[in-house]
ZALUM-578885 format. One record per residue (C-alpha): z, x, y. Coordinates in steps of 0.5 Angstrom, whole numbers, plus 500, padded with zeros to 3 digits. Last residue first. Layout:
<sites>
ZXY;...
</sites>
This chain:
<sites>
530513262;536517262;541512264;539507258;539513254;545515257;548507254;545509247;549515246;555512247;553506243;552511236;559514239;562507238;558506231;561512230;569510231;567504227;566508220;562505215;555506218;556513219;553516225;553524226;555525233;556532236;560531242;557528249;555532255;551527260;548531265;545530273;548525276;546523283;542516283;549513278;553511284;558507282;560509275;562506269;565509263;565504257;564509252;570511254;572512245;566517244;568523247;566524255;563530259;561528266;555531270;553530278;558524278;559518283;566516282;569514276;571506273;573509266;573504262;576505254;574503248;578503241;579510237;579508230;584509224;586502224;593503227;594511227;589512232;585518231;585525233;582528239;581524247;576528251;574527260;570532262;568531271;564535275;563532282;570531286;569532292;572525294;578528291;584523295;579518294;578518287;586518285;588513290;588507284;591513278;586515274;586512267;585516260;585512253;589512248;586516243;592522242;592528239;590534243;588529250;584534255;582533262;577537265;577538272;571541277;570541284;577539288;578541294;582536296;588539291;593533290;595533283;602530282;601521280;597525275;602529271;605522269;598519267;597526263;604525259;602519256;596521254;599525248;598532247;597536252;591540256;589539264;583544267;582545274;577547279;577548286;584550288;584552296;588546299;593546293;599541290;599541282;603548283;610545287;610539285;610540277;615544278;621540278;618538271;622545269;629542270;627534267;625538259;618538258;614540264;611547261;608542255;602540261;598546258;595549266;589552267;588553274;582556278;582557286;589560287;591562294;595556297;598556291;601563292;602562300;606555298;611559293;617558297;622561291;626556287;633558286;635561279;638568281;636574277;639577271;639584269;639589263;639582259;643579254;642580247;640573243;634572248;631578244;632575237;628570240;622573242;623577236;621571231;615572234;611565238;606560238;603559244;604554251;600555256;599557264;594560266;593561274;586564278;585566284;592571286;591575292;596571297;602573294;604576286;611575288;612569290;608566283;613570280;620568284;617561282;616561275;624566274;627560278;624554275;624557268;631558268;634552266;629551260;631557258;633556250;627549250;622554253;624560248;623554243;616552245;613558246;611561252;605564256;603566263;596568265;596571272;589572276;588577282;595581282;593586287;599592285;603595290;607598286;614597290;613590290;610588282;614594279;621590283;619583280;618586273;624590273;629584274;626580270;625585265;629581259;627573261;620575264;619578256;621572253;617568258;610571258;606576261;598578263;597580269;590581272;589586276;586589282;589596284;591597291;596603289;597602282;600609281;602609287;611608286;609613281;611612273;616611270;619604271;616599269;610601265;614606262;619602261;613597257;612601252;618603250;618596249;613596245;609591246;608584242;613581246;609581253;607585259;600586258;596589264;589588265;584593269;579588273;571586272;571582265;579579266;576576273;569574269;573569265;571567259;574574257;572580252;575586256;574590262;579595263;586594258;593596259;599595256;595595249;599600246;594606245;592603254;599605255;599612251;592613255;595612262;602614260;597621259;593621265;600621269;603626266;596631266;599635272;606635271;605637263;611637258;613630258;607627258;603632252;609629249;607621250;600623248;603627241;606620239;600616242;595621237;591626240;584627238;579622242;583620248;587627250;578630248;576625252;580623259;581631260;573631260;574626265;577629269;575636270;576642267;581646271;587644266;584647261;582653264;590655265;592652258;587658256;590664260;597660258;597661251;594668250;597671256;605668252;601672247;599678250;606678254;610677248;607682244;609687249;616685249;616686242;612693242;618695249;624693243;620697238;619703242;627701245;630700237;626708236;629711241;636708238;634712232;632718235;639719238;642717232;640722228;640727234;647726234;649723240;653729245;659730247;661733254;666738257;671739261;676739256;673742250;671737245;675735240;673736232;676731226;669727226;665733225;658729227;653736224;649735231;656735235;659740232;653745231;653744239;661745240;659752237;654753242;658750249;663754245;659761244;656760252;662760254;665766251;659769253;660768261;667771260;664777256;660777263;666776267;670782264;
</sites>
């Protein structure tokens, strides 16, 4: 009995088998018992997991072959990074090659910003500081993508005790005042010589402001600044379409204490058209006093506004100034005390351009000067005196070519002949 049982069992476990192979839809196994997949759909999911495990694979081989190389290429040095980004990637690819490696961002905003001109080593200057030091931008003409980078996006040490020369100009101290002032504390940047920019109607629109936001810089950059240049240029109709928006943030206007700067600044090169308007000429005391400034040049349009700016100047250490008179003839006249408040005073250029708009010739004009090593004089002061004439050593005059018909000429013509007398 129990081995006809035994085989009984063994029949249904076989027929349930057939049933399951043949997939009977209408047929139930056996209580107990446990339906097994088809052999069809048996192989076929084996098949799916083959090919899932061969998908997977790939992925490996090529994820290996993506990574193996990324890996050596971040072990090659510096420089060559420096070379192959620089040489064959575009300032697009550049940004994004930034934002997908920790390791090369840095170098990479370094790159994106010396593409769009933020950044600059070694460029073609008259002056030796901009020839020695790393120049940053920070102007209308730059991107303003750009410029955030710059301001915001990289390390609190990425300039870390960097010399510099800053290169800004009014509308874009205007909108990133606030950035500006912060990348310059935080940055830790060494400000050796600042050239500062304007055009006319951004200054006549901020006029009120420039005080304020001109001392702040000053303020911020300390006692590191040698060098100062202020001009006046032309500007972009962007400038002004930028001044229409208002900023992400706006600073106050009171005058910071600029003492430390000026006290700093060797060199000055100033376009006198910055103290047009009553509120920015209150910053005329503030920058044309310094203990340390060696050498300054003075550049406006009329002699009018030369004689008020130099009742300012009081710098005792004074070497070398040049004063420069863009369209008016009249003739230049230092105040009384001038000369003995700049007793070292030993090279002087003095030029008038233009033409009066009388008789159409620049008349004569005396300058009473203090003994000189070298004077540079245009035509109409060839009734300069001197002091003492035993230690000057050059006389520059501007190109004459006489024409006997013109006045003006034939007073070059007796400019000549005077240093000649002097010569010999």
């Amino acid at each position: 009995m129990t081995s006809f049982l035994k085989h009984l069992v063994k029949t249904i476990n076989t027929y349930i088998a057939l049933l399951a192979e043949n997939s009977v839809p209408d047929q139930s196994p056996l209580k107990g018992q446990v339906l097994r997949e088809p052999s069809s759909v048996s192989q076929k999911r084996k098949r799916m997991d083959g090919e899932k495990k061969e998908i997977l694979r790939k992925k490996c081989r090529v994820t290996s072959s993506i990574l193996q190389p990324a890996a050596e290429f971040l072990d090659l040095p510096h420089d060559i990074h420096h070379l192959i980004i620089s040489q064959f990637l575009d300032p697009v690819d550049i940004l994004s090659l930034a934002h997908t490696s920790n390791a090369l961002r840095a170098l990479c905003y370094d790159l994106y910003l010396e593409r769009q001109g933020v950044l600059q080593i070694g460029i073609c200057s008259e002056s030796d500081i901009c020839k020695r030091h790393m120049t940053i931008r920070i102007t209308e003409y730059i991107p303003r993508l750009a410029l955030f980078i710059l301001l915001s996006a990289l390390s609190s040490d990425h300039f870390s005790r960097v010399r510099a020369c800053l290169w800004i100009d009014l509308a874009s101290l205007y909108y990133f005042e606030d950035m500006i002032f912060n990348f310059l504390e935080e940055s830790q940047l060494v400000v050796a010589g600042l050239y500062f920019s304007y055009g006319c109607k951004s200054l006549q629109a901020l006029s009120s402001e420039v005080p304020g936001q001109m001392s702040r810089l000053l303020a911020s950059i300390g006692t590191s600044c040698t060098l100062l240049h202020i001009w006046e240029r032309s500007e972009s109709n962007r400038a002004m379409t930028a001044m229409r928006f208002s900023r992400p943030n706006s600073g106050s206007n009171r005058i910071h204490n600029i003492h430390r700067a000026a006290d700093s600044v060797l060199s000055m090169d100033l376009t006198l058209s910055i103290f047009d308007s009553p509120s920015t000429r209150t910053l005329a005391p503030l920058l044309l006093k310094g203990s340390s400034i060696t050498s300054l040049v003075l550049s406006c349009a009329n002699t009018a506004m030369l004689l008020n700016i130099l009742d300012e100047v009081q710098m005792p250490a004074l070497l070398t100034m040049g004063l420069f008179v863009l369209s008016d003839v009249s003739g230049i006249s230092f105040p009384s005390q001038f000369f003995s408040q700049h007793p070292t005073l030993q090279r002087l250029t003095v030029t008038n351009s233009g033409s009066d708009s009388v008789n159409g010739v620049p008349q004569e004009s005396i300058l009473n000067l203090p003994p000189l090593r070298a004077i540079t004089i245009s035509s109409n002061y060839y009734g300069w005196t001197m002091t003492d004439e035993s230690l000057l050593s050059s006389v520059v005059l501007p190109s004459i070519v006489v024409d006997n018909s013109k006045s003006e000429d034939w007073a070059a013509f007796n400019l000549l002949i005077k240093v000649a007398k002097l010569v010999s």
